[in-house]
C-alpha positions as CSV (number, residue, x, y, z in Angstrom):
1,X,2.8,-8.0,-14.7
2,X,6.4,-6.7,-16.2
3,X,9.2,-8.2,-15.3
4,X,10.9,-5.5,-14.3
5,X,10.9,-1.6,-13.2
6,X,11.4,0.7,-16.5
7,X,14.8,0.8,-16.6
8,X,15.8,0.1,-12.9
9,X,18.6,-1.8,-11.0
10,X,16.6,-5.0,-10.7
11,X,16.4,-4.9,-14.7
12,X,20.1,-4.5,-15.2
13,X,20.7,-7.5,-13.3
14,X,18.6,-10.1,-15.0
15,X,20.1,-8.4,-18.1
16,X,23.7,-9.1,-16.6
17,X,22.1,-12.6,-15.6
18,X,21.3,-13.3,-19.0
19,X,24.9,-12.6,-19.8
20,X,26.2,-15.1,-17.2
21,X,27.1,-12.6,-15.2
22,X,27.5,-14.1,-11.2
23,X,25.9,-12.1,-8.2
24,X,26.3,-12.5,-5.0
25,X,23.9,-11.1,-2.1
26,X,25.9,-7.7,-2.0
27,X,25.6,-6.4,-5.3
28,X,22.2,-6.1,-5.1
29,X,23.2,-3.2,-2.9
30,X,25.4,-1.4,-6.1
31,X,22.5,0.8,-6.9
32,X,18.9,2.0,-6.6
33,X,15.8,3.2,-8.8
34,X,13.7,6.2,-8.4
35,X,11.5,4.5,-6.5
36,X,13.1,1.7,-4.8
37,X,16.4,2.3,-2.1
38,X,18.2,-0.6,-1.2
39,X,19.4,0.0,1.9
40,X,21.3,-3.0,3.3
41,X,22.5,-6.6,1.2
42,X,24.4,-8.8,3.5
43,X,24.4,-12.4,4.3
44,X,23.6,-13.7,7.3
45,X,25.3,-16.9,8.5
46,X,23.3,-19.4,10.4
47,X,22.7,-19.5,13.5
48,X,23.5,-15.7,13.8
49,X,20.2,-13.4,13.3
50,X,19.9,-11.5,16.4
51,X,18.0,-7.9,16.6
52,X,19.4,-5.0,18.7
53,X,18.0,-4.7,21.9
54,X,16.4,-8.2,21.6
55,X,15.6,-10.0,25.1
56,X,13.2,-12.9,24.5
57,X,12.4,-15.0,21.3
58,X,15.1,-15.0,19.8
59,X,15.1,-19.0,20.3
60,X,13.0,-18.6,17.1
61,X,16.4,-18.0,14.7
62,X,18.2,-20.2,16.5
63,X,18.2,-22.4,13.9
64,X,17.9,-20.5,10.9
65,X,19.8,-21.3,7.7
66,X,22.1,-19.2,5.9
67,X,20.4,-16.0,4.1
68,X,21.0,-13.0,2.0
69,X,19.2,-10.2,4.0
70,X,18.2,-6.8,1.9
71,X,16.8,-3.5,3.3
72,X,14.5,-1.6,1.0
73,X,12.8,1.6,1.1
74,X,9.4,1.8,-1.4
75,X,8.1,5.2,-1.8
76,X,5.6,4.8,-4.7
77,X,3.9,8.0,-3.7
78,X,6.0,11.7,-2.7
79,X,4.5,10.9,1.2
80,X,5.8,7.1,1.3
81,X,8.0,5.6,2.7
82,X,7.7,1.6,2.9
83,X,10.5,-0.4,4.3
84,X,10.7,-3.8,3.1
85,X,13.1,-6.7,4.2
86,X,13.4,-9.7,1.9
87,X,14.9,-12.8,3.4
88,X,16.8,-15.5,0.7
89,X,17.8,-18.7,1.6
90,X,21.5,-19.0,0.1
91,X,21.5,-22.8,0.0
92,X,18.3,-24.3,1.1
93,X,16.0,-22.0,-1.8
94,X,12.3,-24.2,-2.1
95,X,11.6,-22.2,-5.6
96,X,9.3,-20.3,-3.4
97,X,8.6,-17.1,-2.2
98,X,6.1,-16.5,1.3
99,X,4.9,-13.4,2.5
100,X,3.6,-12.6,5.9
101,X,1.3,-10.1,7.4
102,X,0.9,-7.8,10.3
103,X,-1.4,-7.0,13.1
104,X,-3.4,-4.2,14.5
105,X,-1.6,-0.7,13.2
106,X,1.3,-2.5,13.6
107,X,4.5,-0.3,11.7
108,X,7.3,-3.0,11.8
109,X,9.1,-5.6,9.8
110,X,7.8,-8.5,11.2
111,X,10.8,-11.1,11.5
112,X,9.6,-13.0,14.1
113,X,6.6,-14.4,11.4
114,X,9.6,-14.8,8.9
115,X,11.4,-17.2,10.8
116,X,9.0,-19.9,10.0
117,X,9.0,-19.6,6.0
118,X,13.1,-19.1,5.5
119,X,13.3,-22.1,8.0
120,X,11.5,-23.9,5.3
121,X,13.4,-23.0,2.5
122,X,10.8,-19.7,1.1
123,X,12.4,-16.8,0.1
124,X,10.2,-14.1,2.2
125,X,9.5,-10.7,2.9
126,X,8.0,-8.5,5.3
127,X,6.5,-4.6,5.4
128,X,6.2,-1.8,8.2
129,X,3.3,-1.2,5.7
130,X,4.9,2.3,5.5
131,X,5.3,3.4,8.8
132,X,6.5,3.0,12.6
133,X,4.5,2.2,15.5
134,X,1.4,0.7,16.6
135,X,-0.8,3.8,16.0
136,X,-3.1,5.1,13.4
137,X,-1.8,8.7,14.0
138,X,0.7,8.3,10.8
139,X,-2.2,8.8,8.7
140,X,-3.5,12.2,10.0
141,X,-4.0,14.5,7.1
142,X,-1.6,12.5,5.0
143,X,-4.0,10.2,2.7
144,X,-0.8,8.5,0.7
145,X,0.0,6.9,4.1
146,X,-3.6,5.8,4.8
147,X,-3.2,4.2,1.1
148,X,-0.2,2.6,2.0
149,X,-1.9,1.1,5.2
150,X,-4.9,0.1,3.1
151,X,-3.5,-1.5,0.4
152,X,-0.2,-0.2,-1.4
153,X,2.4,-1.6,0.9
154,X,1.6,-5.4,0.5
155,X,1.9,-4.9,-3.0
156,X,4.4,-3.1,-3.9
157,X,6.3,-5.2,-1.6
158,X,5.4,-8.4,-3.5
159,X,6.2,-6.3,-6.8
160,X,9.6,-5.4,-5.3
161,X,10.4,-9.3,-3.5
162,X,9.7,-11.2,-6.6
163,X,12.2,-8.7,-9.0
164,X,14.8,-9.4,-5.7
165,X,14.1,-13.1,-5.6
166,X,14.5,-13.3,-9.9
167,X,17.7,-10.7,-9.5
168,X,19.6,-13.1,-6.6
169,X,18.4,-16.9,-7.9
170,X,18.2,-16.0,-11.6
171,X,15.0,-17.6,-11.9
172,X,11.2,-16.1,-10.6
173,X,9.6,-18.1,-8.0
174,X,8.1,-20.7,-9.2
175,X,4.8,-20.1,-6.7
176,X,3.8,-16.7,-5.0
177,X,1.8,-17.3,-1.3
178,X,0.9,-14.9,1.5
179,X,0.1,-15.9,5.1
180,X,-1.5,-13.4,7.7
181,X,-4.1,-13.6,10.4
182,X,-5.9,-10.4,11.8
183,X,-4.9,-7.2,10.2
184,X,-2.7,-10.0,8.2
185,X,-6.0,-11.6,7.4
186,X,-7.7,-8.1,5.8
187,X,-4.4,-7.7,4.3
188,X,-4.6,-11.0,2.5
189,X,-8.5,-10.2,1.5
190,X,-7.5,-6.8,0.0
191,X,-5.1,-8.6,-2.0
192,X,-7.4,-11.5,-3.6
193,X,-9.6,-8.2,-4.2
194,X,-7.4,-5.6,-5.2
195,X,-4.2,-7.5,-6.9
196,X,-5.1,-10.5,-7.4
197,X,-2.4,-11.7,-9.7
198,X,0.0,-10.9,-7.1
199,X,0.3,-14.7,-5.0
200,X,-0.6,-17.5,-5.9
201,X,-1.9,-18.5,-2.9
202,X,-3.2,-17.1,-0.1
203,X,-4.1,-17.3,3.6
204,X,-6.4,-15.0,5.3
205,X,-6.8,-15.9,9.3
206,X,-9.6,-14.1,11.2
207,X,-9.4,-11.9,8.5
208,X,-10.4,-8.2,10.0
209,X,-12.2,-7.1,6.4
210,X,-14.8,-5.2,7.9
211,X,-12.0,-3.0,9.7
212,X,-14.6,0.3,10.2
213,X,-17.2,-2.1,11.2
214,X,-15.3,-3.8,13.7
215,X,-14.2,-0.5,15.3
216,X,-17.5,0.6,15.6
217,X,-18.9,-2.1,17.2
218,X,-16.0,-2.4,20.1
219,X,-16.8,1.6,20.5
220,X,-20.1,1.4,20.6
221,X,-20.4,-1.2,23.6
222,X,-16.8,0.9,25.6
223,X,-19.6,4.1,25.1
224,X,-22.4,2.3,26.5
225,X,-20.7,0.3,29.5
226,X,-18.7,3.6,30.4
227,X,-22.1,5.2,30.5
228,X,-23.5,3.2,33.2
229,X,-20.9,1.6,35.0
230,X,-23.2,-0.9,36.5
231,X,-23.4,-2.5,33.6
232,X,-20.2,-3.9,33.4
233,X,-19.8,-8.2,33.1
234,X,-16.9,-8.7,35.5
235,X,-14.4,-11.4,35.3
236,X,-17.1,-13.5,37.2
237,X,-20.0,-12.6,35.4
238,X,-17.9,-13.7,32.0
239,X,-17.2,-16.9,33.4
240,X,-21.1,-17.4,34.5
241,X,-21.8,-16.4,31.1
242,X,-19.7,-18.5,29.4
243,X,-20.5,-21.8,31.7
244,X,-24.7,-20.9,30.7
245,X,-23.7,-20.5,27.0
246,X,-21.7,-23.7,26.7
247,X,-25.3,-25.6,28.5
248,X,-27.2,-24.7,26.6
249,X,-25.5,-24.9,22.9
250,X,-23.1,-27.9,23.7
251,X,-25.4,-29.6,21.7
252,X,-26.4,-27.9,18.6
253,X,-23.8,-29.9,16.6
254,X,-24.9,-33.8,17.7
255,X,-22.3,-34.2,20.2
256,X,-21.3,-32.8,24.1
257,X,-17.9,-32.1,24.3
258,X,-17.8,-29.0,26.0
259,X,-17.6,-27.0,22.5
260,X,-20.0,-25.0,20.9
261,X,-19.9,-26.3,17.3
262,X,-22.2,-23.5,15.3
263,X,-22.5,-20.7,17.7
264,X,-24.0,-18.9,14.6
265,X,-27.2,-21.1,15.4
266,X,-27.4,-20.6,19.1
267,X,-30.8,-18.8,20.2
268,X,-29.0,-18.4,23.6
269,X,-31.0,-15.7,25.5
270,X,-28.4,-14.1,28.8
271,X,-32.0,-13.4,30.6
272,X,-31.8,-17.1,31.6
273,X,-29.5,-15.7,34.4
274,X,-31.3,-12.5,35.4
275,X,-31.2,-11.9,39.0
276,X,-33.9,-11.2,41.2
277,X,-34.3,-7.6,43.3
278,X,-31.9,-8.8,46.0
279,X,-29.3,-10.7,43.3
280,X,-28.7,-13.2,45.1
281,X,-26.8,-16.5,44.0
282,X,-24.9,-16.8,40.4
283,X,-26.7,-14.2,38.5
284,X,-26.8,-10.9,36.4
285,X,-28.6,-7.7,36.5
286,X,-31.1,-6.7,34.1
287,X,-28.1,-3.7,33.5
288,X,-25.7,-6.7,32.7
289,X,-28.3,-8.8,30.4
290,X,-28.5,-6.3,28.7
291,X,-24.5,-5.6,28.0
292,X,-24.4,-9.3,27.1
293,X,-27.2,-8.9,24.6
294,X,-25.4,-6.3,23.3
295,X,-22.2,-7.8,22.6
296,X,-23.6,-10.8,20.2
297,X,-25.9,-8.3,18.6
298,X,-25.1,-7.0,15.1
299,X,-27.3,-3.8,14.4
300,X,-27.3,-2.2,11.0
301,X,-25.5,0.0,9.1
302,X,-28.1,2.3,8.0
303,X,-26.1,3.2,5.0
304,X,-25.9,-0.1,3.5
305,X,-27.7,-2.3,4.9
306,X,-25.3,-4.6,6.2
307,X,-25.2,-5.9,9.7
308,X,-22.2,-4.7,11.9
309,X,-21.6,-8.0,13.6
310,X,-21.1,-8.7,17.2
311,X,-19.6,-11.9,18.9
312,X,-21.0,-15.3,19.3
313,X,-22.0,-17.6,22.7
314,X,-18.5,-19.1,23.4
315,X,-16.4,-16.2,23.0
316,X,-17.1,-14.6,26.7
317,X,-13.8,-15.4,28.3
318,X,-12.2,-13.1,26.3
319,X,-14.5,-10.2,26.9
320,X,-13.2,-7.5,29.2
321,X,-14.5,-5.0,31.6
322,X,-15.6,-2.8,28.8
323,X,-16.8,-5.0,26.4
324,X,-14.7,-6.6,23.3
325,X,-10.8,-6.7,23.8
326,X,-8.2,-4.4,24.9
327,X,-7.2,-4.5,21.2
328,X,-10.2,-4.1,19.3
329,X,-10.9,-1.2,21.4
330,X,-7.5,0.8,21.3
331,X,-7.9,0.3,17.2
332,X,-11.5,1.0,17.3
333,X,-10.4,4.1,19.1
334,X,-7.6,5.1,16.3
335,X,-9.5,3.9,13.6
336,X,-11.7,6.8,14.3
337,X,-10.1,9.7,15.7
338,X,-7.5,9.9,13.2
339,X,-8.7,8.2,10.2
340,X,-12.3,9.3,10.3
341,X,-13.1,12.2,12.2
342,X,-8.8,13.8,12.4
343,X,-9.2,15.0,15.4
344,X,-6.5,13.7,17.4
345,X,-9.2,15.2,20.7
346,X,-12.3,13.2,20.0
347,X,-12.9,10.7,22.6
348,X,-15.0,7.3,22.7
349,X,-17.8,9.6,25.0
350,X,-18.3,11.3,21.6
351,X,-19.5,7.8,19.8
352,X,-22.8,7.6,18.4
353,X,-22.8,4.8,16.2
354,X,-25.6,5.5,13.7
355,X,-22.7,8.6,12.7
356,X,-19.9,7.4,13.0
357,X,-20.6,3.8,11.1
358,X,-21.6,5.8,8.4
359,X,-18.9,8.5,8.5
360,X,-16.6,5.9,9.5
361,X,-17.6,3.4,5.9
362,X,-17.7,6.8,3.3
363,X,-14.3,8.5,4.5
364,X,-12.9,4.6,4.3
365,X,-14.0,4.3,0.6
366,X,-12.9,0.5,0.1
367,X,-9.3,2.0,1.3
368,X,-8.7,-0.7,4.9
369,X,-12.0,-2.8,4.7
370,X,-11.5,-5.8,2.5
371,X,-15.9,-5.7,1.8
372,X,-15.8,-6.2,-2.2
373,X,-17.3,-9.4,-3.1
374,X,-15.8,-9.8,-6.7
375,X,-13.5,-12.4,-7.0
376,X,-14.0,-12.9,-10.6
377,X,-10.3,-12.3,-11.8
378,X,-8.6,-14.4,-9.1
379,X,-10.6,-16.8,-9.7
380,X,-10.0,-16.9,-13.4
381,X,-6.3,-16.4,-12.5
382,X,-6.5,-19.6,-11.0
383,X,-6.3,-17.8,-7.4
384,X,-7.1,-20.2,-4.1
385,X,-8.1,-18.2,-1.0
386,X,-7.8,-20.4,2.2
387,X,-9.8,-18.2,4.9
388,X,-10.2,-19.7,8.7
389,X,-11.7,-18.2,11.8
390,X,-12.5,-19.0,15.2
391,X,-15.6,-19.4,16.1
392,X,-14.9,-18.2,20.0
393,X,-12.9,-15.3,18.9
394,X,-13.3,-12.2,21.1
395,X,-11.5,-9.7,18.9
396,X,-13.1,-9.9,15.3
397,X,-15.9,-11.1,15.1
398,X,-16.8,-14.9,13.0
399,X,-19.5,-13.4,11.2
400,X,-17.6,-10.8,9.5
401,X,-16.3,-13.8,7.2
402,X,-19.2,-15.8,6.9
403,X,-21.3,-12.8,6.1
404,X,-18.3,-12.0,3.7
405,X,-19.1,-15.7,2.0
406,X,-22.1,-15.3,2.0
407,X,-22.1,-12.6,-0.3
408,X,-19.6,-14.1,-2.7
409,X,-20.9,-16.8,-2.8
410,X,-24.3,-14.7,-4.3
411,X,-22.6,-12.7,-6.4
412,X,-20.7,-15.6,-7.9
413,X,-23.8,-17.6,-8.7
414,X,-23.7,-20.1,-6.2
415,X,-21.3,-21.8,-4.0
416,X,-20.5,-24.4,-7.0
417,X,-18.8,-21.6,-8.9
418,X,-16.5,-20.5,-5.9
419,X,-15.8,-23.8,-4.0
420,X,-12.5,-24.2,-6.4
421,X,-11.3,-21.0,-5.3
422,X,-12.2,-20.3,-2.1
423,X,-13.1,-22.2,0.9
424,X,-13.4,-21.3,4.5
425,X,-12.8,-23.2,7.7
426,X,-14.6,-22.3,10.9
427,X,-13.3,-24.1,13.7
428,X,-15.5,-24.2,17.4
429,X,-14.0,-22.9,20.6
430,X,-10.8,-20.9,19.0
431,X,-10.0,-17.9,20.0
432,X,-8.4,-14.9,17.8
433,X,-6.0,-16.5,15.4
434,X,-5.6,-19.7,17.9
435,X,-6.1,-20.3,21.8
436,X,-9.1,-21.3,23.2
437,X,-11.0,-24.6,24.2
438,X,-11.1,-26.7,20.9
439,X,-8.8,-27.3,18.4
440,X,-6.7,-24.6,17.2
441,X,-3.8,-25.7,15.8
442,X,-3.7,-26.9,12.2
443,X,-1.3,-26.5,9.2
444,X,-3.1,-23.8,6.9
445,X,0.3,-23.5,4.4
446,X,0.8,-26.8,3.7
447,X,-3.1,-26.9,2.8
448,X,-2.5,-24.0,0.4
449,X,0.7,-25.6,-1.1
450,X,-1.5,-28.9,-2.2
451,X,-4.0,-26.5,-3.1
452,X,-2.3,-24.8,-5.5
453,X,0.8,-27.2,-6.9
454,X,-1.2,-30.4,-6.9
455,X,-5.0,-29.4,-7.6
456,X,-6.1,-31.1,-4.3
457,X,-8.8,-28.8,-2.6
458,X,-8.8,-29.1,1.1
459,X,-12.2,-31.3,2.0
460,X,-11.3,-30.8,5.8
461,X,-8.3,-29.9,7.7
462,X,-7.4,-31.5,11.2
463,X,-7.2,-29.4,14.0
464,X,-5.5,-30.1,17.5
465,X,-5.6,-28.8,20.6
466,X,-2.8,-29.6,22.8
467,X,-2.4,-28.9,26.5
468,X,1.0,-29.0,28.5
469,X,2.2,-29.5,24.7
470,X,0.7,-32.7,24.5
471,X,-2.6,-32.8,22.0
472,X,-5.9,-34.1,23.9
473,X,-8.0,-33.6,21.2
474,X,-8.4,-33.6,17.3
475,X,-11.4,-32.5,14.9
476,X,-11.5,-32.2,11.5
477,X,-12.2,-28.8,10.1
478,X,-14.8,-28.5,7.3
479,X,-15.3,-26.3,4.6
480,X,-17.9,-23.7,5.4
481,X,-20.8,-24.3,5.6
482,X,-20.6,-27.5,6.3
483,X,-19.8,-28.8,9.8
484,X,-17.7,-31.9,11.4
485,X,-20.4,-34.1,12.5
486,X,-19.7,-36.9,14.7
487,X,-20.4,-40.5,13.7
488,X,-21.9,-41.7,16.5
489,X,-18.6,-44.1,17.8
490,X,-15.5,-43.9,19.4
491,X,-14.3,-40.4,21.0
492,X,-15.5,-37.4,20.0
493,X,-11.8,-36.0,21.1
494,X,-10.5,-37.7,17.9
495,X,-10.9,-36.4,14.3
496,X,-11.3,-39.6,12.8
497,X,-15.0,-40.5,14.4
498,X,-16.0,-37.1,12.4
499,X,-17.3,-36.6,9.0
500,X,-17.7,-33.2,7.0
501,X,-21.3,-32.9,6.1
502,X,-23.6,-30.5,4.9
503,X,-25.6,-28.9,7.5
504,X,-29.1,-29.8,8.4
């Protein structure tokens, strides 16, 4: 990748660098290329980020060090217009440069995510991915936007952060990383796939690569419930479900602990707790078997072939009313009427899933789902991809990455010839991106870091769930597929009485 922009602004300052020339954080303000407006270069003094209107959270900067703070505007295409913030530590620079993700449709900087990395010394950056809201309606009839979404706002934005970084410190960062989870997650997929010279490192959590996919699977059980209202698993039912589902696969990993360590292997059948005529007792109706049957089921995408994957036996407390989360469901909902169909009119009552699935995966065209398999040149490039999901999580489903590896790992040749590259870490009873019953909090960037500095391939990370703040349990995470089995001794709320091993 150049350097530089033809004969931009970030150009003439390494070539002012190069003649000793000083900056400081406000000239990179002085001017602006064709393609790239700088809108604001100021420092910010620590202690003293605070955002407009800001109520809560802003404990988060409390603490923050000294920074150079620039605005930019990207618009790569006539119909973008990307803004861009990149954050540069003035005094505590690592040689680093982070970049973090977003969620949903989110159309914001996000600074609360960039806290973390200038805190520990990264230079980082952040992208409305080229518009504002929490809406897919910014891509109605305007494709270059859609593109932006997809795929074009990431990158450019790691183009444009590593020419700031080189322009400010006179030096390129010495290692390139990005960090999301969720819409972050398919965002860091797309770039492994797409770019993948851009970082160096990356992190994709409960990755949403199968974005169509996912929306058509929260659609398709809203259509159904909303069609026969009887149908729906209340708050109760969930819970009943859940209680069942944790009986009866508790043990499918060697060990009762109240987790259900692979999920993926469960033959848990709901009809365990149909109802007789009367329903009487702690029970469901034949109406609400099925529902639950429906939500871990993954039926086909006629097109291709591939299963559109529901959620797994440990996941029902976060199911709602209507099936799959408020959130999967508003996106599933946007995802289609304005990207797929346009019609800002069409309503989940007009879902038909063996359509729209297929509608939904040809108007896509590889543009949000993160699906391709090659790897070939990140590998080569000396890529690692560090890729984690819950196993319990209620909003995207677990199987969308392991099917993902799955296929990777076959068109690769064999898990021997990706297992330098890229590893994935399933971890029982978490939620989306954290929460949930097991251990769910776990240091994914330093595990990246040693990764890619100092050659040492994660063989497990530890995991800790912590209640009241305090952490009550520990498990070692293991890359997939191998699970933490436990040795027999001791608790089985500690890490240390587990071992990684292949499974059986």
């Amino acid at each position: 990748m150049s350097s530089c922009r033809s004969s931009g602004f970030f150009c003439l300052l390494s070539l002012l660098s190069s003649l000793g020339w000083s900056k400081s954080c406000e000239d990179l303000l002085s001017e602006s290329t064709a393609n790239v407006l700088v809108t604001e270069s100021r420092i910010v003094l620590a202690g003293e980020f605070n955002l407009p209107g800001a109520v809560a959270g802003t404990e988060i900067y409390a603490d923050l060090p000294e920074f150079c703070r620039v605005s930019l505007i990207l618009t790569p295409s006539p119909d973008s217009q990307i803004n861009v913030e990149v954050w540069l530590p003035t005094e505590t620079w690592n040689g680093k440069y982070l970049a973090v993700g977003n969620g949903a449709f989110t159309g914001n900087i996000r600074h609360s995510a960039m806290a973390m990395p200038l805190g520990k010394g990264y230079a980082t950056s952040s992208t409305d991915t080229g518009h504002a809201g929490n809406t897919a309606s910014f891509g109605l009839g305007r494709p270059e936007k859609v593109n932006d979404f997809g795929w074009r706002a990431v990158h450019e934005m790691a183009e444009t952060s590593k020419q700031v970084i080189s322009a400010f410190y006179d030096q390129s960062p010495n290692y390139s990383y990005f960090t999301g989870c969720s819409a972050g997650g398919r965002q860091a997929m797309k770039e492994a796939q797409r770019f993948p010279t851009d970082f160096d490192g990356i992190v994709a959590g409960a990755p949403g690569l199968d974005w169509t996919g996912r929306a058509a699977a929260a659609l398709r059980m809203e259509a159904h419930i909303m069609s026969d209202p009887l149908s729906q698993l209340k708050q109760p039912d969930r819970e009943l479900l859940y209680k069942e589902t944790v009986n009866f696969c508790d043990a499918g990993d060697g060990v009762q602990d109240l987790l259900i360590g692979r999920p993926n292997q469960c033959a848990f059948d709901p009809a365990v707790l149909q109802c007789d005529a009367e329903k009487t007792g702690a029970c469901l109706t034949k109406a609400q078997i099925d529902t639950a049957r429906m939500m871990y089921s993954s039926p086909i995408n006629t097109r291709t072939g591939r299963g559109i994957t529901g959620l797994f036996p440990g996941s029902e407390l976060g199911w709602t009313d209507l099936g799959w989360t408020a959130s999967a469901r508003a996106t599933g909902l946007e995802q289609f009427r304005y990207l797929v169909y346009e019609d800002e009119s069409w309503s989940v009552d007009q879902f038909l899933f063996e359509f729209a699935i297929a509608a939904g995966e040809r108007k896509d065209d590889d543009t949000l789902n993160a699906l391709s398999p090659d790897l070939f040149e990140f590998i080569e490039g000396g890529g690692k991809l560090l890729a984690y999901h819950g196993w319990a999580d209620p909003q995207i489903s677990p199987a969308n990455v392991t099917q993902y590896y799955d296929r990777v790992t076959q068109v690769h040749g064999g898990r021997e010839n990706i297992h330098d590259s890229f590893r994935l870490f399933m971890a029982p009873g978490m939620g989306h991106c954290g929460g949930g019953p097991g251990p769910n909090s776990f240091d994914s960037l330093t595990a990246i870091e040693d990764w890619v500095e100092n050659d040492r391939a994660p063989e497990e990370i530890i995991a800790v769930h912590r209640s009241d703040g305090v952490v009550d349990r520990s498990r070692p995470l293991c890359p997939y597929p191998e699970i933490a089995v436990y040795d027999g001794d001791g608790s089985s709320d500690e890490a240390e009485n587990f071992s990684c091993q292949a499974e059986r």
